[in-house]
N, C-alpha and C positions, 0 to 999 in steps of 0.2 A: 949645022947641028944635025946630028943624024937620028936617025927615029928611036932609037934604045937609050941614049940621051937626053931624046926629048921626054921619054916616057920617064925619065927617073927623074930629071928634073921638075914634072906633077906631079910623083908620089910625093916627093921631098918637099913641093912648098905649101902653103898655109893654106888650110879648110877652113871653107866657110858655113860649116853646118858642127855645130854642137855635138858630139855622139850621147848627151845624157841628156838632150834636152826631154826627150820623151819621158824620162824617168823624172826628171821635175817636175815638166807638168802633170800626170800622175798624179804623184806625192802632194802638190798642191791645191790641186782638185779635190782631193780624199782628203785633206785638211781644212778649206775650208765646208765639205758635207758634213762632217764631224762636230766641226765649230759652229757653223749656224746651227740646230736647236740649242746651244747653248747660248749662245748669244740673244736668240727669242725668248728663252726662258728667264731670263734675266732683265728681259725690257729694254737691252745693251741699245740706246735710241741718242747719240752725241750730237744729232745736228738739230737736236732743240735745243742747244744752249747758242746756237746763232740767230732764233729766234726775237722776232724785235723787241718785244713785253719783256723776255727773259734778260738779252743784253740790257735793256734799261733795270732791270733791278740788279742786274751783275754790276752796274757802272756805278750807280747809288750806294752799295756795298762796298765796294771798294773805295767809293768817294770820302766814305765816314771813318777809313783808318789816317788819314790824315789830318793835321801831323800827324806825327808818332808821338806819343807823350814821353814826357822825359826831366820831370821835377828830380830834384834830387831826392825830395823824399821817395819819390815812386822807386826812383832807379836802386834806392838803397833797399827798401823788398825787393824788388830783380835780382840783385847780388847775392840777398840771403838766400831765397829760394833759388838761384842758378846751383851756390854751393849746396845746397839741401837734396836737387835731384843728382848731384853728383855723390853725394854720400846716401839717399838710397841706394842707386846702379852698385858703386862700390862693396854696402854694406848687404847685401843681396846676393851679389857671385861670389861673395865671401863665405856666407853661409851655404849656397848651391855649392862649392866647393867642397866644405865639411860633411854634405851630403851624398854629391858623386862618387869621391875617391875609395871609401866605403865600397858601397855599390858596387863601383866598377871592380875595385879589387876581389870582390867575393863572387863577382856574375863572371870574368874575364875565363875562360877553358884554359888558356895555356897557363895558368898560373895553377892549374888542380893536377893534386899528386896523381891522383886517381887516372887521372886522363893519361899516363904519361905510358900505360901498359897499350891504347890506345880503342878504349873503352872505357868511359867514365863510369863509375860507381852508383848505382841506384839514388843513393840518399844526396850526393852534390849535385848528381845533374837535375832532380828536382827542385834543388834548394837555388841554383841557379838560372833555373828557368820560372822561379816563384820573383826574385829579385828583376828579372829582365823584364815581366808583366809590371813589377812596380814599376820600376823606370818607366813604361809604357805608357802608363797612367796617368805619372806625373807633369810627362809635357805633351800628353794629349790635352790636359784642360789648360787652356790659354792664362797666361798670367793677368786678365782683363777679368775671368771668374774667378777667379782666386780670389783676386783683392775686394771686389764685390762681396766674397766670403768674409774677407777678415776686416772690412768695414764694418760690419755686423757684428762682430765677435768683439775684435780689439776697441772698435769706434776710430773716426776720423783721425786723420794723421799717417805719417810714415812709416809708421810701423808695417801698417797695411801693406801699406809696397814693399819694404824689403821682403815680405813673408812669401808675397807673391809671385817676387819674380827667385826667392832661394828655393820655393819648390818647381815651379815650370822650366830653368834656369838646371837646377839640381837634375833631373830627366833628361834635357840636352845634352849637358855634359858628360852624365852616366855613358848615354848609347854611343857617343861621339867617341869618346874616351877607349872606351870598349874596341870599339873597330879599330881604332886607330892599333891599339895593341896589339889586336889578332892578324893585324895584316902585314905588319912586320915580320922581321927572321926571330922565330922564338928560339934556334938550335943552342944559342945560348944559355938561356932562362931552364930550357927542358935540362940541357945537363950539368945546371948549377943543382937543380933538385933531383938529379939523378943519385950525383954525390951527397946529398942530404943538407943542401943548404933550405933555409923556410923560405917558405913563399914571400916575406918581405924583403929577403937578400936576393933573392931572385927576381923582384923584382925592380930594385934599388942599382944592383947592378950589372941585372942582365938585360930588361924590358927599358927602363926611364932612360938608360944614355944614349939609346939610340933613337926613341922619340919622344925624347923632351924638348925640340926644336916644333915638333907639330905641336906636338900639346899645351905647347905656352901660346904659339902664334894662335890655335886655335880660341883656346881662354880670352884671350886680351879682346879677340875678334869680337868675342860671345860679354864683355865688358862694356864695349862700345854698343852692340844693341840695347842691354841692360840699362845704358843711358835713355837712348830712346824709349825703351819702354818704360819707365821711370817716369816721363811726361806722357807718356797715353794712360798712364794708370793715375795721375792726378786730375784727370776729368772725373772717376770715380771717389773723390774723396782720400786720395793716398798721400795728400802733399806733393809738395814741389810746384816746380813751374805750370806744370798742366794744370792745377787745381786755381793756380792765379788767372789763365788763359782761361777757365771756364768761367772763373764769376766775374772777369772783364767783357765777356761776352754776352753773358746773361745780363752786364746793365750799358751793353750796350755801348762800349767805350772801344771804339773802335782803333783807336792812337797809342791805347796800353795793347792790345790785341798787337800791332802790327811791331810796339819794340819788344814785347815779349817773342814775339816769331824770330825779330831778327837774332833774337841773346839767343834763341834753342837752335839755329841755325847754325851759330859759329861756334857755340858748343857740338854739338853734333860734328861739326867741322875741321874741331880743335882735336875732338876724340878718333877721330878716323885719321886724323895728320901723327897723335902719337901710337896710336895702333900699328900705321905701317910705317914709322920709323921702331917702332920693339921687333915687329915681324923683321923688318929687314936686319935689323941688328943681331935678329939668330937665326937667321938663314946662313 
């Protein structure tokens, strides 16, 4: 082998040094500077729960969900309140639905006439940056102070929750909905209303056919938390399964505690399985 050979045969085989390693560490360095005071300010302290006191009450806790309770009378409130947090979630993004589309339709720029010389008009683009602070609003307050609201208003029960997750729920949707629209190709939609069709045939059949596959998989997604939060909002008094899991807790029954988890679990479970079999079905 000759020396011009030999030299191209080292360029050509495998380094053994990273060229981005410097750039990692770096980046990882400056991440964790960043993340420790946060982590201090927070008291972020995991290796007390290896502590020997702490494991002996972790073991004892855990000791007292066994069994699982599972009378038939129990199991037949499990079933009612299983369907109960399913027809809040449901009865909730049904209403945030009646909410959003609104909203979004009237906050959305490519659906205004105005806009279309390519400078909106004084009085919509106020009107729709008044609706987009609403939306703003609405799923800035967590669906957890909501329903703490309409605990108070309506009194205990479901109600509460639906109300609660149809406005924090109704704000998601809006803003989600929104972007989803403007990011798409409007060149449609702009000259269906150039011709003078309304803004509903514009967007009926210029905007929805080309993302009504995001906008449903999106929904169905934002249905499935709905479930979930549906059980964090029955620790407040909203009904459903959460509100059982709290006064199983409160006396201390550790056996309804652990079949209750399992039912919210394979619910939870069950909703994520028909989620991404809708999603994939309109993909």
């Amino acid at each position: 082998m000759n020396t011009a050979t030999a030299r191209t045969a080292g360029l050509r085989g495998p380094t053994t040094r990273d060229p981005a390693w410097l750039g990692r560490v770096f980046w990882t360095g400056a991440a964790l500077v960043l993340l420790w005071p946060l982590f201090v300010a927070t008291e972020f302290r995991p290796w007390i729960l290896f502590e020997a006191s702490n494991l002996k009450v972790t073991g004892q806790f855990l000791a007292s969900f066994l069994p699982p309770a599972h009378s038939a009378e129990f199991l037949a409130m499990v079933a009612r309140e299983t369907w109960r947090t399913v027809a809040i979630a449901t009865a909730g993004l049904t209403l945030a639905l009646g909410l959003a589309l609104p909203l979004t339709l009237l906050s959305t720029r490519v659906l205004s006439v105005s806009a279309l010389s390519g400078r909106m008009a004084r009085g919509p683009f106020w009107l729709r940056q008044a609706l987009r602070w609403l939306l703003i609003v609405l799923r800035s307050v967590p669906e957890l102070v909501w329903a703490l609201v309409f605990v108070r208003v309506v009194g205990l029960g479901p109600t509460a929750g639906v109300l609660a997750i149809a406005l924090t729920y109704g704000g998601m949707l809006g803003k989600v909905y929104g972007e989803i629209l403007e990011s798409g190709e409007t060149h449609v939609t702009e000259t269906l209303l150039r011709n003078g069709s309304s803004r509903l045939q514009a967007f009926f059949y210029g905007l929805l056919p080309q993302n009504a596959g995001e906008l449903t998989s999106y929904t169905v997604y934002r249905w499935e938390c709905a479930i979930r939060s549906s059980v964090v909002l029955g620790f407040v008094g909203a009904g459903g399964l959460g509100q059982q899991m709290d006064n199983s807790m409160k006396m201390f029954h550790g056996g309804e505690v652990l079949t209750l988890l399992a039912v919210f679990v394979a619910l939870v479970a069950l909703a994520d399985h028909v989620s991404a079999q809708l999603r994939k079905a309109l993909a």
